[in-house]
N, C-alpha and C positions, 0 to 999 in steps of 0.2 A: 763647734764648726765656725761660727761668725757672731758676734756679738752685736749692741746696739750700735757702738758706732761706726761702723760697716754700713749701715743702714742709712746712718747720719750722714756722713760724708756722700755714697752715691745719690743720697734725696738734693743735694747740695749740688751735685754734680749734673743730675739729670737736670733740674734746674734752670740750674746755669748755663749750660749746651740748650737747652730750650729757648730761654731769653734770645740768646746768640743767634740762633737759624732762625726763630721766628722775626729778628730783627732784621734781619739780610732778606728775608723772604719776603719782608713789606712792604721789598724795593723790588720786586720783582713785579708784572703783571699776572690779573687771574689767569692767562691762556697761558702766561708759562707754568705758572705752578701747577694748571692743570693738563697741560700736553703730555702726553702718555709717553713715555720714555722707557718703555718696557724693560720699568721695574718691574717686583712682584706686585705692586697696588699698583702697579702702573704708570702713577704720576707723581709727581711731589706734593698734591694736596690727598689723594689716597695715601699715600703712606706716612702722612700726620693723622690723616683722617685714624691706622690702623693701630698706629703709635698709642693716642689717646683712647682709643677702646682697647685695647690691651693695658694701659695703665688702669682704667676704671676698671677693666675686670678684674684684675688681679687684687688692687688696690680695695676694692668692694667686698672682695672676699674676707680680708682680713681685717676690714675695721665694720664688716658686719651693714655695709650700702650695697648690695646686691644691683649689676650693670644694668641695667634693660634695655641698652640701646640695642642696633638691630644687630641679625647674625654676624659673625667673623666674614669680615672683607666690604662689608656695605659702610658708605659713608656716613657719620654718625650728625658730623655737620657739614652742612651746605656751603658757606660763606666764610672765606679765612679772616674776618674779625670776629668773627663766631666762635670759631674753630681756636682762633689765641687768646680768647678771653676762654674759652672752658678749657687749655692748655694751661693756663696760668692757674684757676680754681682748683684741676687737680694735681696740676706741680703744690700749691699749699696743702694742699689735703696728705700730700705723699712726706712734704717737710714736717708735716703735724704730727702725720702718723711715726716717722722714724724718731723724733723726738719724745715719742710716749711707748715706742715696743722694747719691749725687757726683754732680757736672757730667759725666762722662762716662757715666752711666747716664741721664742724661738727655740727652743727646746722641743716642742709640742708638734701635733699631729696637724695638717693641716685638711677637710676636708670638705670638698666642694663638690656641685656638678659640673661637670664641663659646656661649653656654648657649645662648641664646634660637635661633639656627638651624644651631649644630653646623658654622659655616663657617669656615674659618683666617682672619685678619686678620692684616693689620699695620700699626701706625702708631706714630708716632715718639714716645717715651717720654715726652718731657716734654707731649706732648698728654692720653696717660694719666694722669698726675697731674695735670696741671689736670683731668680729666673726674670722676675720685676725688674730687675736693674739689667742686667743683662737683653733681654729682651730690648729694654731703651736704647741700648748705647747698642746694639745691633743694628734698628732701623735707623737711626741717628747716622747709622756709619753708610748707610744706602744713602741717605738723607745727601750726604757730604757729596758721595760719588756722583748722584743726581743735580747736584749747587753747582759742583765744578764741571760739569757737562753743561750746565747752561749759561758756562762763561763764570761766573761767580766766585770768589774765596771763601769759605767759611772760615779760614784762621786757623789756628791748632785749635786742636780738640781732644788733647790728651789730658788724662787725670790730674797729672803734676802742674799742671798749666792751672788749674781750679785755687783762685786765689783761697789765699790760706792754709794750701796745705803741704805747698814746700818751702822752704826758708832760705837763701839767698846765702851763702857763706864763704865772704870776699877774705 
């Protein structure tokens, strides 16, 4: 289905579009980042806030750190230099992990409880990391629509843009 460097490159990418919007966002002020803009989290700092508990939870699952921040949709952190430094610790933790999961972890069963209704799951691992990346680059793309509503560029944000991974051929 997908192999490790699938893994490698989106860990690279999520990243990388992280660096970026948190950069542009530390030009912004708290009250915009947190003015409700009825997104689904509401605001631009809820839906970083839901961004990085979704990453820990899934993230958690598989390298065996189980999430315990609060339930699906409560703010995990307060403060967005809070919020960008523990953004940055689990973007390493996510570049760590795809530079150490093997074809045979992705091969394999994956199974968990769920936060949102506390019921056991299982599904095949390489589903869950595609859903990890996927999941990123979805609120990332609210993320965008919410930057450029509050006047702001965030620049391309497409894959091929991710330095390194297309090559230029004049």
């Amino acid at each position: 289905m997908i192999e490790p460097q699938y893994c490698q490159v989106m860990a690279r990418y999520n990243r990388w579009m992280n660096e970026r919007l948190y950069a542009l966002l530390a030009e912004m002020s708290d009250d915009d980042r947190r003015r409700d803009r009825g997104a689904f989290f509401g605001s631009i700092h809820g839906t970083l806030n839901h961004l990085l508990w979704g990453d820990r939870m899934w993230l958690g699952r598989f390298i065996g750190e189980p999430c315990t921040a609060p339930a699906f949709g409560a703010d995990m952190v307060a403060g967005f230099a809070e919020l960008q430094r523990e953004r940055e610790i689990t973007d390493r933790k996510m570049l760590d992990w795809a530079g150490s999961v093997t074809s045979a972890w992705l091969a394999s069963t994956l199974t968990y409880a769920s936060k949102v209704d506390g019921r056991t799951r299982e599904m095949p691992a390489a589903i869950a990391a595609i859903h990890l990346f996927n999941h990123g680059t979805h609120h990332r793309g609210q993320l965008t629509t919410l930057i450029k509503q509050a006047g702001r560029d965030p620049g391309v944000t497409d894959l091929p843009w991710l330095p390194g991974v297309v090559r230029t051929v004049d």
